[in-house]
Residue frames relative to the residue before (quaternion, step in Angstrom):
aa qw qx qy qz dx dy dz
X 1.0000 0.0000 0.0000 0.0000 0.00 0.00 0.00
X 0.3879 -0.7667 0.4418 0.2580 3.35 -0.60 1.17
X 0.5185 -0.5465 0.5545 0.3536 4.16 -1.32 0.47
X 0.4804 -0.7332 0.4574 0.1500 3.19 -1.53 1.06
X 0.2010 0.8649 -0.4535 -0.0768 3.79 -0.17 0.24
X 0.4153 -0.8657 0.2518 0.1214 3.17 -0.93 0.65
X 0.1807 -0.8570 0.4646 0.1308 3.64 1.29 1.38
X 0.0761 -0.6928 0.7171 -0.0012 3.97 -1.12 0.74
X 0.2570 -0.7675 0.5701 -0.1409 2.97 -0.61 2.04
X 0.4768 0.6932 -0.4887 0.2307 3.91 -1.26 0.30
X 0.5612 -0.5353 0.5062 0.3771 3.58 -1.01 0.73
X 0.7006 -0.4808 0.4330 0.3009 3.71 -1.45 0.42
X 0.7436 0.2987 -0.0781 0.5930 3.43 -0.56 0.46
X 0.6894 0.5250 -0.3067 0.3937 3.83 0.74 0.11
X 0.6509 -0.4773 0.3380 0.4841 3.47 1.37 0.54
X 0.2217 0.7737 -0.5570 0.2050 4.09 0.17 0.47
X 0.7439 0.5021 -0.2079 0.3890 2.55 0.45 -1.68
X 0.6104 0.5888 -0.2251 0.4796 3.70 0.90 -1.29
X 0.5763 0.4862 -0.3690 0.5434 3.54 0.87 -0.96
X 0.7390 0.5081 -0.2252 0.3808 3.51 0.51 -1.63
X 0.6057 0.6402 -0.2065 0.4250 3.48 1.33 -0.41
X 0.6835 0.5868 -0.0699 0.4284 3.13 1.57 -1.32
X 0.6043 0.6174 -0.0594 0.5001 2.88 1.99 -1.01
X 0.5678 0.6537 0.0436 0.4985 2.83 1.63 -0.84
X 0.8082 0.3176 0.0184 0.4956 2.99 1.78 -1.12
X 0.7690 0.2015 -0.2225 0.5644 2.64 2.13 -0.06
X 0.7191 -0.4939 -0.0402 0.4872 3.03 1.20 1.89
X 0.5796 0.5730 -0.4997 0.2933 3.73 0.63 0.46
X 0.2424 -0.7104 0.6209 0.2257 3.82 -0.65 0.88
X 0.3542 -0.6543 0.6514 -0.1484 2.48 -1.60 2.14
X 0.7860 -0.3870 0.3079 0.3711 3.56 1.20 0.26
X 0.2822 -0.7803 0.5203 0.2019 3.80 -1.06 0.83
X 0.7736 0.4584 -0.1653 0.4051 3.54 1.39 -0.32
X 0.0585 0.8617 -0.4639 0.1971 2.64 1.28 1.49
X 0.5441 -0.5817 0.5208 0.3070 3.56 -1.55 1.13
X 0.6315 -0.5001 0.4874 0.3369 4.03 -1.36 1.18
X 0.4425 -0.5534 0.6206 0.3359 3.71 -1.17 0.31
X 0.3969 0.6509 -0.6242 -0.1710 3.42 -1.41 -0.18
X 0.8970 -0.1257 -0.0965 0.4127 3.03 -2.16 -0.78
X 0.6264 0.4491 -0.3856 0.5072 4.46 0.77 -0.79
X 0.8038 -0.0141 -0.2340 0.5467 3.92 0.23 -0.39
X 0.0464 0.8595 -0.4396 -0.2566 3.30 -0.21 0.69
X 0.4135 0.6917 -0.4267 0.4103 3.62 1.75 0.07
X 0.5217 -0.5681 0.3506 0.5312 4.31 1.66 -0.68
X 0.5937 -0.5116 0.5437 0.3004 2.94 -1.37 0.76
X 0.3104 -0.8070 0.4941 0.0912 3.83 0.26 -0.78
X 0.6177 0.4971 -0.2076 0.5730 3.02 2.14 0.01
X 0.5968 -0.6864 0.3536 0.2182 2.95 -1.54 1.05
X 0.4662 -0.7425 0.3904 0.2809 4.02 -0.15 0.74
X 0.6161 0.4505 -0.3137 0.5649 3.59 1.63 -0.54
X 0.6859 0.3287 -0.3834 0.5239 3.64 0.50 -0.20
X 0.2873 0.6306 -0.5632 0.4501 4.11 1.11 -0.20
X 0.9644 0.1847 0.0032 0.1893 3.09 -0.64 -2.04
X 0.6642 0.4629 -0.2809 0.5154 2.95 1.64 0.26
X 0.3311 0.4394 -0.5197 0.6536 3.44 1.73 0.83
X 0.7178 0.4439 -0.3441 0.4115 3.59 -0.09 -0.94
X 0.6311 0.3585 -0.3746 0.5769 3.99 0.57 -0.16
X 0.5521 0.4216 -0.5092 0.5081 4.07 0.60 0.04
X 0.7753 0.3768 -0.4015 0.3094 2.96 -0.09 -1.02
X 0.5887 0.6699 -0.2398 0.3836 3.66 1.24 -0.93
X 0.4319 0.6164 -0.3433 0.5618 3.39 2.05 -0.64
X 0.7789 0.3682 -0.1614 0.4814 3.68 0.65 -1.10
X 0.3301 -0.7358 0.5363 0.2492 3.42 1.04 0.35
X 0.5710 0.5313 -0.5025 0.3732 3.08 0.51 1.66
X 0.2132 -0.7812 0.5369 0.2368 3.90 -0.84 -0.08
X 0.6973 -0.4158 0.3951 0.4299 3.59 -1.15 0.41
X 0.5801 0.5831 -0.2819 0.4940 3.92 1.16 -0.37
X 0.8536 0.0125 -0.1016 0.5107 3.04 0.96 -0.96
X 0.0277 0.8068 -0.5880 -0.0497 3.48 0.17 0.44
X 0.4023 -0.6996 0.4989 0.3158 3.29 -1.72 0.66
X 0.6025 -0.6059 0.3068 0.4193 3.49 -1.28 0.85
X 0.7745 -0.2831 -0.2288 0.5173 3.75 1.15 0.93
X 0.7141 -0.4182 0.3741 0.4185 3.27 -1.36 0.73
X 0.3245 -0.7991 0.4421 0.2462 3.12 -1.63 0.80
X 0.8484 -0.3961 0.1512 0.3170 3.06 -1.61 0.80
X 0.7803 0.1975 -0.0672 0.5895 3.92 -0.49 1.03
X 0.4250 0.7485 -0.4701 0.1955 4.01 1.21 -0.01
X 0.3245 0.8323 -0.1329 0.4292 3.15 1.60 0.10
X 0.8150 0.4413 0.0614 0.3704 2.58 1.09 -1.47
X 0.5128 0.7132 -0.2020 0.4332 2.72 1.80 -1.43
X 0.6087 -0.6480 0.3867 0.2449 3.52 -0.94 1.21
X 0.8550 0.3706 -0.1490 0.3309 3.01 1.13 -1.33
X 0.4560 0.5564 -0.3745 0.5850 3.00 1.80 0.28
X 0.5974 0.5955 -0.3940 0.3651 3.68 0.80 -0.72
X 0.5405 0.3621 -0.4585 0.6055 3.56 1.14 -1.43
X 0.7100 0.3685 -0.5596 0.2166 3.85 -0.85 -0.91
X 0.5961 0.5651 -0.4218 0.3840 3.85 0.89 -1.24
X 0.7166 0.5425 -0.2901 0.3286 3.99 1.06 -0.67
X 0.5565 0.4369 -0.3363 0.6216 3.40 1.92 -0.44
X 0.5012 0.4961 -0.5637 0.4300 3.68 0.90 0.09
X 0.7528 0.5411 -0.2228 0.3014 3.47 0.21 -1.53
X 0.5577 0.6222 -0.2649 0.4813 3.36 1.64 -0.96
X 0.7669 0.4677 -0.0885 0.4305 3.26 1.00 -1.29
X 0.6164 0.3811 -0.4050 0.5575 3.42 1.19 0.03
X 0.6410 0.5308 -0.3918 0.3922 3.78 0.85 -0.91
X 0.5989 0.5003 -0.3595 0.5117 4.11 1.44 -0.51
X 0.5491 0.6952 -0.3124 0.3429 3.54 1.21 -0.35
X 0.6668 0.5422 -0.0929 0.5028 2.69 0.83 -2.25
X 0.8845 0.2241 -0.1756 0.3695 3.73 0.89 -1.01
X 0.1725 0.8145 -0.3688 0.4133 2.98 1.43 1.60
X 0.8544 -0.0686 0.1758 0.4841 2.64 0.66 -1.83
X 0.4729 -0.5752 0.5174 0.4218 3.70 -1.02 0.77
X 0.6949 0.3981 -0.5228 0.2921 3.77 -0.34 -0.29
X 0.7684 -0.3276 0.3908 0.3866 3.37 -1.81 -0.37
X 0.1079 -0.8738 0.4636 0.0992 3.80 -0.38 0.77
X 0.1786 0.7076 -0.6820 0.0482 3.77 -0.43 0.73
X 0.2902 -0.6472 0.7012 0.0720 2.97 -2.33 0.08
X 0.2894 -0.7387 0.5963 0.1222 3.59 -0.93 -0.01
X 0.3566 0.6518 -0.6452 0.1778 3.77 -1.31 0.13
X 0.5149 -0.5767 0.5597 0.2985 3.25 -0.83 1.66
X 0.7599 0.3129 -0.4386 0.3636 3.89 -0.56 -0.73
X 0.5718 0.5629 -0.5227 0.2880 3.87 0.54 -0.18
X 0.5741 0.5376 -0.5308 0.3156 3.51 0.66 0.20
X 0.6596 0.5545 -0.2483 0.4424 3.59 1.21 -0.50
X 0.6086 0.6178 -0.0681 0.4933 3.06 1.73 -0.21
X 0.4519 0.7875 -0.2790 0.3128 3.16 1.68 -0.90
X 0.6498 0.4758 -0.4541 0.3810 3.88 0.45 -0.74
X 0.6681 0.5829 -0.2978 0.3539 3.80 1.34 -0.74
X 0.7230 0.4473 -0.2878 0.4408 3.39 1.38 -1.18
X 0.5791 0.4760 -0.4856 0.4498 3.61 1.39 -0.33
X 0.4893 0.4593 -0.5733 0.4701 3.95 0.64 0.18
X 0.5649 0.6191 -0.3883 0.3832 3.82 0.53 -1.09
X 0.8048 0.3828 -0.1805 0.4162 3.50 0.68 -1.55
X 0.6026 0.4637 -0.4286 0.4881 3.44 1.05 -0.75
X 0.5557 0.5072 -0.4949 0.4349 4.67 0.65 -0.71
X 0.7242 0.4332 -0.1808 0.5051 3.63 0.49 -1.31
X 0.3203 -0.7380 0.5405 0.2463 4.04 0.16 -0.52
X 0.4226 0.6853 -0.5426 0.2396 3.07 0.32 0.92
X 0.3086 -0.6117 0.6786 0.2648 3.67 -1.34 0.34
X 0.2815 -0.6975 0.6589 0.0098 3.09 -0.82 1.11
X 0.1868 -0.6730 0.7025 0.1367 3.88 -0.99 1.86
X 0.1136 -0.6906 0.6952 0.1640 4.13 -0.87 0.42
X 0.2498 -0.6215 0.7383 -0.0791 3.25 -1.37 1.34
X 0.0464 0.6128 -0.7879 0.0386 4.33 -0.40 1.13
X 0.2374 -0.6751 0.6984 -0.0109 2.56 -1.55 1.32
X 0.2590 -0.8258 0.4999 -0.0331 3.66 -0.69 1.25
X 0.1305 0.7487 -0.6491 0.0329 3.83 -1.07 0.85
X 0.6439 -0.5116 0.3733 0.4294 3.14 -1.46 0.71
X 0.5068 -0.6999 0.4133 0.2872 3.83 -0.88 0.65
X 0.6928 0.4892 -0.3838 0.3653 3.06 1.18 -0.64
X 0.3338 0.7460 -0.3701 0.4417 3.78 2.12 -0.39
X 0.9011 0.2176 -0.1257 0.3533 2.62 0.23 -1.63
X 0.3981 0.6908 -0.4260 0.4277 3.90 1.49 0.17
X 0.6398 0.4889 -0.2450 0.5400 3.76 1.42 -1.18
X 0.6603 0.4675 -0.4410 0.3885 3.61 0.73 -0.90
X 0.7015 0.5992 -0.2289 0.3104 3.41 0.96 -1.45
X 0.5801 0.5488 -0.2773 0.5342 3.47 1.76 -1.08
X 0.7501 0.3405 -0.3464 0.4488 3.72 0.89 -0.43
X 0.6956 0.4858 -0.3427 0.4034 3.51 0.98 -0.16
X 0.6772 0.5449 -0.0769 0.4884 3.45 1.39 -1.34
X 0.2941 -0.6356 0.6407 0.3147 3.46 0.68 -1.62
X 0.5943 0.6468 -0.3765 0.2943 3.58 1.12 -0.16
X 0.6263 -0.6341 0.3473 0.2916 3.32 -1.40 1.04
X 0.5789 -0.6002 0.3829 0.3976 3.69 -0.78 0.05
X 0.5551 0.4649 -0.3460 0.5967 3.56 1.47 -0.72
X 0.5828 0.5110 -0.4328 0.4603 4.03 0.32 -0.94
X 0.6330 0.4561 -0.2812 0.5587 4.19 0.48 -1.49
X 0.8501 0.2577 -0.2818 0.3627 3.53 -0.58 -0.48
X 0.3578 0.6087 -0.5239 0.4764 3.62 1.67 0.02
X 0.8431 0.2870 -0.1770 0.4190 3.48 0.08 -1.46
X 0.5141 0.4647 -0.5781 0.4309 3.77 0.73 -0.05
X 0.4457 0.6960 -0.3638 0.4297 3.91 0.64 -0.43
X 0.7376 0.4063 -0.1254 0.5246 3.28 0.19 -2.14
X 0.9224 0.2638 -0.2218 0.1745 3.21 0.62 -1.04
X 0.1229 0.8077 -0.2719 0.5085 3.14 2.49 1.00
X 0.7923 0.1836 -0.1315 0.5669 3.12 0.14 -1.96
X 0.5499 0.5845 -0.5026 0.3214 3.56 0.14 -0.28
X 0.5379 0.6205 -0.3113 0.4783 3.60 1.08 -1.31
X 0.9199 0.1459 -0.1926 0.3090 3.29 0.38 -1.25
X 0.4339 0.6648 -0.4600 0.3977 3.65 1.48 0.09
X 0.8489 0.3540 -0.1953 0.3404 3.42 1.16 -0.66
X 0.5806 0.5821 -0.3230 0.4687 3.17 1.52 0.15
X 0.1506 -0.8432 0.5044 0.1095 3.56 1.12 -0.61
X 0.7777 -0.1545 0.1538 0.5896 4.21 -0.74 -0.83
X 0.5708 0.5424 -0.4641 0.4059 3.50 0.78 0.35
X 0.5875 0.4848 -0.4856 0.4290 3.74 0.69 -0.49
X 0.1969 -0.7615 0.6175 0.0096 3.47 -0.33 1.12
X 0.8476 0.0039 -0.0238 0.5301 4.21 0.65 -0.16
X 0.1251 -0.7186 0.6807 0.0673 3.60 -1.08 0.83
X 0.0498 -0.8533 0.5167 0.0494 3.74 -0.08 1.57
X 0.2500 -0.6361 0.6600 0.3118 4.46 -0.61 0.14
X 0.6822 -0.5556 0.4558 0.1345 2.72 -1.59 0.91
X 0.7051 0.5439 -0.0209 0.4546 2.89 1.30 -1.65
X 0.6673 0.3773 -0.2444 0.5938 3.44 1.10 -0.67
X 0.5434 0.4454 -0.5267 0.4785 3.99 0.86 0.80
X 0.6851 0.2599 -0.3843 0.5616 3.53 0.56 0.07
X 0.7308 0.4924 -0.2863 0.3763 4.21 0.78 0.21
X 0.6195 -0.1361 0.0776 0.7692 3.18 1.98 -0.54
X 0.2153 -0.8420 0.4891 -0.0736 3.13 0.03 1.73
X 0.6647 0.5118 -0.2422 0.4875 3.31 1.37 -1.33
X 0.7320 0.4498 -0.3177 0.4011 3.49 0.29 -1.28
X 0.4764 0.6518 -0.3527 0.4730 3.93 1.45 -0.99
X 0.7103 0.6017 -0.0177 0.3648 3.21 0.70 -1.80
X 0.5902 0.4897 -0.0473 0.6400 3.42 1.64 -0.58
X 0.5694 0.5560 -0.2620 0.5459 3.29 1.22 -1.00
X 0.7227 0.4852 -0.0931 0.4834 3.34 0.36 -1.23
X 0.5895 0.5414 -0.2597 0.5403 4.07 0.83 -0.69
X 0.7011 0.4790 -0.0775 0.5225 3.05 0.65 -1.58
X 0.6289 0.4167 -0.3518 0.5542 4.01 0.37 -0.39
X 0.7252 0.5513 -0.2706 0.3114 3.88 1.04 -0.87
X 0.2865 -0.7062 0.5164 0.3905 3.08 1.83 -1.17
X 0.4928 0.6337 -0.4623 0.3765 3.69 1.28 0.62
X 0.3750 0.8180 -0.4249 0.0980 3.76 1.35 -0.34
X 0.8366 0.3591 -0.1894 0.3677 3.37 1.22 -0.82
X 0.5816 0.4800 -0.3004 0.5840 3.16 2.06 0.61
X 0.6304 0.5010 -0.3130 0.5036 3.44 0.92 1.02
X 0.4080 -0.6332 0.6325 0.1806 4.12 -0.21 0.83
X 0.6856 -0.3293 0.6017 0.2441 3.40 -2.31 0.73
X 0.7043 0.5790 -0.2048 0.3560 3.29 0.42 -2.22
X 0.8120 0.3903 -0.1623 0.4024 3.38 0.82 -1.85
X 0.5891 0.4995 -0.3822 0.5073 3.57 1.15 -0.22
X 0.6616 0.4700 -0.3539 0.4650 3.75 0.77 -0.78
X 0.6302 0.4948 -0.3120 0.5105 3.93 1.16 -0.74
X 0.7094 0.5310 -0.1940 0.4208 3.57 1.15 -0.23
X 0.4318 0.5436 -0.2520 0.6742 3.17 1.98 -0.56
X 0.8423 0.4131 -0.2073 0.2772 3.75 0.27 -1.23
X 0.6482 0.3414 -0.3303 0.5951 3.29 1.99 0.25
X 0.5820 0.5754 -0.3695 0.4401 3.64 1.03 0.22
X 0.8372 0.3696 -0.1287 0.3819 3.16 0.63 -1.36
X 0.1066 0.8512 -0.4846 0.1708 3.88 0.17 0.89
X 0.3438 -0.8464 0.3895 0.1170 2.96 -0.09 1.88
X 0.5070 0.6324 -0.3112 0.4961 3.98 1.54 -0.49
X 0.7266 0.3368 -0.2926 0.5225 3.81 1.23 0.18
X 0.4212 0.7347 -0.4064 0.3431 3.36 1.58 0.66
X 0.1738 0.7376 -0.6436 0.1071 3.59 0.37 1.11
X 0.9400 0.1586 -0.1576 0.2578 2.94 -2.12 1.03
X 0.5329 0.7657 -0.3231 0.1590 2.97 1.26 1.17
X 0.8462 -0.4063 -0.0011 0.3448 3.08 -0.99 1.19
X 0.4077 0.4935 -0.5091 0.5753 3.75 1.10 1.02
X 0.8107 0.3117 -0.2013 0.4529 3.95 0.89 -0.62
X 0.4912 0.7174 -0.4560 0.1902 3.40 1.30 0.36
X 0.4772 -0.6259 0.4269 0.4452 3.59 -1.42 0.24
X 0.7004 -0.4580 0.3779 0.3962 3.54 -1.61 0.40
X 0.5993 -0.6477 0.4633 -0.0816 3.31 -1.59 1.16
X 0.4943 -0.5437 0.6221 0.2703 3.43 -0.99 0.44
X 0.4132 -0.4692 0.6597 0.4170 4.19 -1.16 0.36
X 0.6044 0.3926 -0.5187 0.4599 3.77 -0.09 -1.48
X 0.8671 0.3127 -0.2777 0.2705 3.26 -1.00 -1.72
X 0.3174 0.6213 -0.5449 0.4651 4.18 1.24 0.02
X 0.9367 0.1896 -0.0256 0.2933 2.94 -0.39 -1.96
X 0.2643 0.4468 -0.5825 0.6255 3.78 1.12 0.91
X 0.7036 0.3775 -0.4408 0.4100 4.01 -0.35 -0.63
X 0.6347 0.5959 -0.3704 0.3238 3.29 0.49 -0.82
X 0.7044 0.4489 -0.3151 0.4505 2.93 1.02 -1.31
X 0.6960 0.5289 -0.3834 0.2981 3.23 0.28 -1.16
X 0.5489 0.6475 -0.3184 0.4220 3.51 1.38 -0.66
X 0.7031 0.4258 -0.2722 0.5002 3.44 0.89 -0.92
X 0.5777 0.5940 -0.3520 0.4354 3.60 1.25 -0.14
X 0.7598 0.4358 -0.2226 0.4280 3.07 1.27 -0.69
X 0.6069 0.5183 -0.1517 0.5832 2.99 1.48 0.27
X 0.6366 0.2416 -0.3560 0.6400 3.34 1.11 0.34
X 0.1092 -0.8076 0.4726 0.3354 3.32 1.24 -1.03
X 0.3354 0.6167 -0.4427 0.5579 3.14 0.97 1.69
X 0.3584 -0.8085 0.4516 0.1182 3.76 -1.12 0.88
X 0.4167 -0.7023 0.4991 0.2900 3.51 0.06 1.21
X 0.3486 -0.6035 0.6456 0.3122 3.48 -1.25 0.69
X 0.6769 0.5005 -0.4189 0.3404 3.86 0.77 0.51
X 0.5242 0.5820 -0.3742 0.4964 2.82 1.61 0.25
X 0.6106 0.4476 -0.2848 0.5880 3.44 1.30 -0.29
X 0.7326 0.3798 -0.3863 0.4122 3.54 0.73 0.18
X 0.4673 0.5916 -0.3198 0.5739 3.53 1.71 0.16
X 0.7514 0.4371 -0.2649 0.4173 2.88 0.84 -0.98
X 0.6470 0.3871 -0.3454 0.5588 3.77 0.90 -1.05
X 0.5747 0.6424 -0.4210 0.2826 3.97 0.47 0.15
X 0.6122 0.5940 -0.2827 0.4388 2.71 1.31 -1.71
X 0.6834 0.6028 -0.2911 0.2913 3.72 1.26 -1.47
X 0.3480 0.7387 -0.2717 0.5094 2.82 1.32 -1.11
X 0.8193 0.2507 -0.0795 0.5094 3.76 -0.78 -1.60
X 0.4492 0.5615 -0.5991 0.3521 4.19 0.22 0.21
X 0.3836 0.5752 -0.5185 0.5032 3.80 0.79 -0.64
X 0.8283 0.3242 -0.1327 0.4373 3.59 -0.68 -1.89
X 0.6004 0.5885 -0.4078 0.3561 3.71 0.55 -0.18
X 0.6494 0.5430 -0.1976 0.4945 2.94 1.05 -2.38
X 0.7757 0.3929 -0.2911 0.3991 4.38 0.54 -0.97
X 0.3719 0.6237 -0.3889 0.5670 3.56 2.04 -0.13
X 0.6988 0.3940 -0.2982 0.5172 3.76 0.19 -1.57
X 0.4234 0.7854 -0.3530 0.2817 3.90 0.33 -0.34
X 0.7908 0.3237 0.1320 0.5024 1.99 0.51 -2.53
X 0.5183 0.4934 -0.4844 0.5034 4.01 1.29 0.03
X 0.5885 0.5801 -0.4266 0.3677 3.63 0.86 -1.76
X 0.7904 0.3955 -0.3207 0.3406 3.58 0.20 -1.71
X 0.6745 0.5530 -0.4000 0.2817 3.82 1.06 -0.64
X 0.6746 0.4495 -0.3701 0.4537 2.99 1.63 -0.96
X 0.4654 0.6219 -0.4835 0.4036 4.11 0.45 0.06
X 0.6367 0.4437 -0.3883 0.4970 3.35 0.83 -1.38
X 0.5751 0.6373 -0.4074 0.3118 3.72 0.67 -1.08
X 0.5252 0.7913 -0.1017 0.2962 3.13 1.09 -2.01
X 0.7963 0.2340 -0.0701 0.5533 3.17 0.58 -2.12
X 0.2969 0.6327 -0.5902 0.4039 4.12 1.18 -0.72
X 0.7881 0.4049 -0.2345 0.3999 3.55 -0.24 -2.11
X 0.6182 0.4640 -0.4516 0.4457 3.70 -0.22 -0.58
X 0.7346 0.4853 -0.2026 0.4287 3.37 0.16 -1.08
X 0.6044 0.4133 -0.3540 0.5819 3.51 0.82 -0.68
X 0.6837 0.4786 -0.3080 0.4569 3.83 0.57 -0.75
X 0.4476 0.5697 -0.4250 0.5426 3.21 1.05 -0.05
X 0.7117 0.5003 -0.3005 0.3909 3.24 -0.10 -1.56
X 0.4760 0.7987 -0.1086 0.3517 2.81 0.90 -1.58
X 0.6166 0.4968 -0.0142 0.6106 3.30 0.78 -1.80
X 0.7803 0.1921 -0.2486 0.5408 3.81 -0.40 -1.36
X 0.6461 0.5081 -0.4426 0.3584 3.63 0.03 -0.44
X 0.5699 0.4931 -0.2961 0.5869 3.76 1.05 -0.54
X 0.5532 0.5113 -0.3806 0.5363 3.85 0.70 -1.03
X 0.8770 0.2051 -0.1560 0.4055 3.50 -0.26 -1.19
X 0.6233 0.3985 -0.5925 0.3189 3.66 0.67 0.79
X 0.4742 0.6055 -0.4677 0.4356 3.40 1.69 -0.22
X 0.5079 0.5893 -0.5207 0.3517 3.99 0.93 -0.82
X 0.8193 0.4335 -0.1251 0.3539 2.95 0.58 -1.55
X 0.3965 0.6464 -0.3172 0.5695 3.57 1.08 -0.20
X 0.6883 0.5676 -0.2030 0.4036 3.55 0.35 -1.14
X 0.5511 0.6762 -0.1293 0.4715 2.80 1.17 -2.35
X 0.8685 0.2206 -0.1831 0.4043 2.97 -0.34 -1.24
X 0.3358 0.7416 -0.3419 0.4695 3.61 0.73 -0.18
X 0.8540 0.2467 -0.0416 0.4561 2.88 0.11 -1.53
X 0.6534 0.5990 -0.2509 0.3890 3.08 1.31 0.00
X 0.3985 0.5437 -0.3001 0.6749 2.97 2.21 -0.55
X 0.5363 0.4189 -0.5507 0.4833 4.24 -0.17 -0.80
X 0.8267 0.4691 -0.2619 0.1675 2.81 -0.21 -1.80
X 0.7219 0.3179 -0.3048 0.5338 3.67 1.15 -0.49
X 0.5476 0.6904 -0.3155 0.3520 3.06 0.80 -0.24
X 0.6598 0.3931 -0.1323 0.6267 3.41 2.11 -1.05
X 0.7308 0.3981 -0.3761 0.4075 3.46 1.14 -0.11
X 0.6028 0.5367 -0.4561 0.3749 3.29 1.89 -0.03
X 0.7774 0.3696 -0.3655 0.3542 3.28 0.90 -0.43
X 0.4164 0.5634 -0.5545 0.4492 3.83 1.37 0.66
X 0.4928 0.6804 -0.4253 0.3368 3.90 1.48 -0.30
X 0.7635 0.5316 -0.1204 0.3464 3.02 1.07 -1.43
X 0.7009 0.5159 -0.2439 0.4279 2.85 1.24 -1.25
X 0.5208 0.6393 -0.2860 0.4881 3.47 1.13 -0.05
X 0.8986 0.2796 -0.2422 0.2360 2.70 0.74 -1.13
């Protein structure tokens, strides 16, 4: 019988951490190397610094970043040596986990949803059944959080809350066991809160008392920033994906339109991946335009200083032969 773990999925800025917190509070171990709160989360990140920096070298293998991802990994990345050693300090690091502790072990990191085809190899070496928890926020929240934290654009933020949506669910399949809103923990904490118990199979090992004491250190309404009465304006697409997912989280059922968004979107990565191509190769051309103009740039500065000089010296110079004229004469 395979070990249960619990993977917490969601775009940045969409409430993870909180999820990961909650978990935390009602007896699942999320992990001893957890990243330092500060001034952007200041309640904790809830995430584990060895999986941090060893997602953040994969992705760096692909000469990409959680900012930009490509509209899909390339072909065989898997494979790649240097991702393999990193996929082995992954695999190392969950098996030292798992034999840590008797309870239920999960972890979290926004980029693991892009990442997913590797950790289900991870789970299937190690046996584990992986429960997935996506955590969801309003995009336009989390576009404002990201512009104050990131500098990112609203159209850039709701790209990747998208990507990082459907990804969540193309790769999890009957394993995503709950789809929780951010927003409904501080509006209906309990029933959310239930949602989430109930997806674990923990309902009958948890108290009223112990779920309401667990809400009452997690949920702190004084760290609500940007919330979905102050967001900025939206995409229709990236609206109505929220919607749905909202109504999932609230029945805690999966629209069969979310599975038809979702098997589209796959579908269209072909046309995306020869789109992204065609941005990569414009922006290079863009890239080299500039250099080159700096260049120019460069020699054109060289040769007014030549000439600058030039003349200069050309002033001394007459300037010393007029007055060696005079004196003479």
């Amino acid at each position: 019988m395979k070990r249960p773990i619990v993977v917490i999925l969601g775009m940045h800025r969409s409430g993870t951490s909180l999820t990961a917190n909650f978990m935390d509070a009602i007896g699942i171990d999320v992990g001893q190397d957890l990243m330092p709160a500060d001034e952007s989360n200041a309640a904790g990140y809830w995430e584990s610094t060895t999986i941090f920096d060893i997602h953040h070298k994969i992705l760096a293998a692909m000469n990409c970043t959680w900012q930009n991802p490509p509209p899909h990994l390339p072909a065989g990345w898997r494979s790649n040596s240097d991702i393999g050693q990193l996929k082995s300090g992954l695999l190392e690091f969950v098996r030292s986990e798992c034999e840590r502790t008797d309870k239920i072990w999960g972890f979290k990191d926004p980029r693991t949803a892009v990442l997913l085809p590797l950790w289900q190899d991870i789970f299937d070496e190690l046996q584990l059944e992986p429960h997935y928890i996506l955590a969801v926020r309003h995009p336009g929240s989390v576009a404002a959080s990201l512009s104050r934290r990131d500098g990112l654009s609203s159209s850039s933020s709701q790209a990747l809350w998208l990507r990082t949506n459907l990804d969540s669910l193309s790769h999890t399949g009957n394993h995503l066991r709950a789809i929780v809103d951010y927003d409904r923990w501080f509006d209906s904490g309990f029933e959310q809160a239930h949602t989430v118990i109930d997806a674990l199979n923990l309902s009958g090992s948890i108290s009223e008392a112990q779920i309401a004491e667990a809400l009452d250190r997690v949920i702190l309404p004084g760290l609500r920033h940007h919330s979905s009465e102050k967001q900025v304006e939206c995409s229709p697409i990236v609206m109505r994906f929220y919607s749905l997912l909202c109504r999932a989280a609230a029945d805690g059922k999966i629209p069969d339109e979310i599975r038809e968004v979702t098997e589209t979107f796959e579908n269209a990565r072909d046309i995306l991946d020869i789109w992204d191509h065609r941005v990569t190769e414009r922006d290079e051309i863009i890239a080299n335009d500039k250099r080159l103009l700096k260049k120019q740039r460069k020699r054109q500065q060289y040769s007014n200083a030549i000439i600058i000089v030039f003349v200069v010296l050309f002033m001394i110079y007459t300037f010393v032969l007029f007055g060696a004229y005079n004196w003479f004469k």
